[in-house]
C-alpha positions in Angstrom: 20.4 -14.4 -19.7 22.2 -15.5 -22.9 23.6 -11.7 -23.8 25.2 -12.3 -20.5 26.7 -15.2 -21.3 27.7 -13.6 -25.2 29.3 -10.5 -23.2 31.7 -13.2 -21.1 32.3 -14.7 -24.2 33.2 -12.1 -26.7 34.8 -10.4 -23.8 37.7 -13.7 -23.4 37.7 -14.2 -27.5 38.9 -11.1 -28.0 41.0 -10.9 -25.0 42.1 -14.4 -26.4 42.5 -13.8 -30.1 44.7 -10.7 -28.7 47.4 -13.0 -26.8 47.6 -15.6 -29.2 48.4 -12.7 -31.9 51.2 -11.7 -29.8 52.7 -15.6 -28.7 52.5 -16.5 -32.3 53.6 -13.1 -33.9 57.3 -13.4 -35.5 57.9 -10.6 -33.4 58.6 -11.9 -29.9 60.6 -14.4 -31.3 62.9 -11.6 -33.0 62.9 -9.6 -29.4 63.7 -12.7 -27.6 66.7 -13.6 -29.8 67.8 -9.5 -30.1 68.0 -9.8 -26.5 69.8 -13.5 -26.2 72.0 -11.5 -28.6 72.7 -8.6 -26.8 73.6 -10.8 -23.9 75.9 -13.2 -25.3 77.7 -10.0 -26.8 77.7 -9.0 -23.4 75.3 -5.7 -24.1 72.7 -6.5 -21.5 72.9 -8.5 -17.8 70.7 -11.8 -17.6 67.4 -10.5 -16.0 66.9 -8.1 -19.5 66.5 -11.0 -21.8 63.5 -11.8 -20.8 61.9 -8.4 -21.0 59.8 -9.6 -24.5 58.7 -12.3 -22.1 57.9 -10.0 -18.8 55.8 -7.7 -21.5 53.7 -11.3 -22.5 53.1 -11.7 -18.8 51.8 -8.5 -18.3 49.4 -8.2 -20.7 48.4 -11.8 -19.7 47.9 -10.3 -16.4 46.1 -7.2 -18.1 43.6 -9.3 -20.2 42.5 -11.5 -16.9 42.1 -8.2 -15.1 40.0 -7.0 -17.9 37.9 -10.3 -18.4 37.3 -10.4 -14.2 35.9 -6.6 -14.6 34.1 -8.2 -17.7 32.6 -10.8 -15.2 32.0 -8.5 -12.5 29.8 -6.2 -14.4 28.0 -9.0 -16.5 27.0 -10.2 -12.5 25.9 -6.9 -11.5 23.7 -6.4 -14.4 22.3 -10.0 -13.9 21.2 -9.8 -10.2 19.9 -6.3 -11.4 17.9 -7.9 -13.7 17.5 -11.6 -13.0 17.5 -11.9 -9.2 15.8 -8.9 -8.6 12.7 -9.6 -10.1 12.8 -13.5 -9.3 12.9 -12.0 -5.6 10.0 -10.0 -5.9 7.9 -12.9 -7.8 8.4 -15.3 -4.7 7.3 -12.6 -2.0 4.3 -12.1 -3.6 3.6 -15.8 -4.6 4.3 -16.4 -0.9 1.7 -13.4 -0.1 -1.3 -14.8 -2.9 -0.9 -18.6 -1.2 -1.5 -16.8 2.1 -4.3 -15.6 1.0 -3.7 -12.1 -0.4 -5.0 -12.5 -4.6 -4.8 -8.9 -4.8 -1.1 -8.9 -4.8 0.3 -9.0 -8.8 3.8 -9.4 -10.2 5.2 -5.9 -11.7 8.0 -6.7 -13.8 9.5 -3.8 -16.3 11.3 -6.1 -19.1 10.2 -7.8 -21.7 12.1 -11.3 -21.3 10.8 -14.6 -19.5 10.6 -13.2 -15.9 7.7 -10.7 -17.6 5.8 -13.9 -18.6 6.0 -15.9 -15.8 4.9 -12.9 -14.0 2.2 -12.7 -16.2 1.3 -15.9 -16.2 1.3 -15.4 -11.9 -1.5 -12.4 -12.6 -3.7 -14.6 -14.2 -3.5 -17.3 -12.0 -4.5 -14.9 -8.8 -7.5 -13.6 -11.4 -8.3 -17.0 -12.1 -8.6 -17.7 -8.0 -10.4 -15.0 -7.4 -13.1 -15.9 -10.1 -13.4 -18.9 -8.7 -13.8 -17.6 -5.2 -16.4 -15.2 -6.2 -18.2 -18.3 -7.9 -18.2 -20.2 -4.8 -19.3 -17.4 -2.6 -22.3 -16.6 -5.0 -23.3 -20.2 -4.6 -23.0 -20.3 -0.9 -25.2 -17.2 -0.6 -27.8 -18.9 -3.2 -27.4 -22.0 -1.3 -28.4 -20.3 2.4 -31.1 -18.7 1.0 -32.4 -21.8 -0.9 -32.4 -23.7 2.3 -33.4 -20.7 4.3 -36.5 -20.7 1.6 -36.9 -24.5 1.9 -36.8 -24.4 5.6 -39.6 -21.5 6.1 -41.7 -23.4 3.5 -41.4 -26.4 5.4 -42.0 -24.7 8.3 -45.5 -23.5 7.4 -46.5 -27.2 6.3 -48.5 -25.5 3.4 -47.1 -24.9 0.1 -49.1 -22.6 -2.6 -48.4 -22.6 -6.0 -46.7 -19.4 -5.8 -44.6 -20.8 -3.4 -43.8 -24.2 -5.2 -42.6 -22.1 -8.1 -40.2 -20.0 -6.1 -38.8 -22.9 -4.8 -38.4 -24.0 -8.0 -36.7 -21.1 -9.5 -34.8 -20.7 -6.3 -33.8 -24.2 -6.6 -32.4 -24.1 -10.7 -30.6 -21.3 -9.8 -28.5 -22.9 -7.8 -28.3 -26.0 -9.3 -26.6 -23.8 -12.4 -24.3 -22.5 -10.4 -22.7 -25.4 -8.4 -22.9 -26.7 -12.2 -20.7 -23.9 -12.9 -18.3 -24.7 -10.5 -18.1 -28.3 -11.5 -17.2 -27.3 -14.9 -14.3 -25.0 -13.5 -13.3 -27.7 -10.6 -13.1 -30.1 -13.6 -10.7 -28.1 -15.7 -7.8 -28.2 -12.4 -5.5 -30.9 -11.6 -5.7 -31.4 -7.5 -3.4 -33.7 -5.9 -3.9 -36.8 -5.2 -2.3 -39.5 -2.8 -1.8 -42.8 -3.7 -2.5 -45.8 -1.5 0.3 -48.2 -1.5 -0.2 -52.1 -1.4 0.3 -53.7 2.2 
């Protein structure tokens, strides 16, 4: 966005450093008083004299023609490559907060759109994990209680039994550990309770 900015700029110096060269240039002054001149000596009729002024304008008009075009490309070129992208980062942020984490961010620069998209891609990776986490514990879960239930059921528990229960029952205590550890690493919101 900043060589945007520098193109505007060094677009108006120049085109600015070019008209005060010629308003400060010894030159106009010599045309204009040529011409006041050639009209006292009755050379030239009044609208002539201020041809060295006329040319000024002109080129005044010339440089802000050339500084809008200036303006007008540097815009094209920036929703090319600013909006553009920045559109295509919100549909499919809109699309992975639906629901859809298999949607990613393709962004071809290297500037801070490419990051943030990257940064998007890990996020949806990062959800996903966590969504395969909790659906590995919900399966071990079922089955635990599913386990827990049939032993129950039978009102006799053999060793063999007591030790699959066991087994059944560290497993998933690891992995709701697991996602403890990772719920503990986010920042949920929160609502505060305001005083009566």
């Amino acid at each position: 966005m900043i060589i945007y900015f520098l193109l505007i700029g060094a677009a108006s110096l120049m085109m600015g450093v070019e008209f005060l060269a010629d308003t400060q240039s010894k030159g106009i002054e010599k045309a204009i008083l040529v011409e006041f001149q050639n009209y006292s000596d009755g050379k030239v009729n009044g609208d002539e004299i201020f041809k060295p002024i006329q040319r000024l304008r002109s080129k005044a008009i010339l440089m802000i023609g050339v500084i809008m075009l200036v303006i007008v490309i540097v815009l094209t070129m920036f929703i090319k490559n600013i909006t553009e992208p920045l559109q295509h980062m919100i549909e499919t942020v809109r699309e992975i907060s639906a629901g859809d984490l298999s949607r990613t961010v393709r962004i071809h620069s290297n500037n801070e759109l490419a990051m943030l998209g990257t940064v998007i891609n890990e996020m949806s990776t990062n959800l996903q994990e966590i969504l395969v986490l909790t659906g590995n514990m919900c399966d071990t879960g079922r089955q635990l209680f599913e386990t827990t239930n049939d032993l129950i059921d039978t009102k006799k528990l053999p060793e063999s039994d007591l030790i699959a229960l066991k087994t059944a029952m560290d497993r998933h205590h690891s992995e709701v550990m697991m996602i403890t550890d990772v719920l503990a690493y986010f920042n949920f919101y929160s609502v505060e309770k305001k005083d009566a």
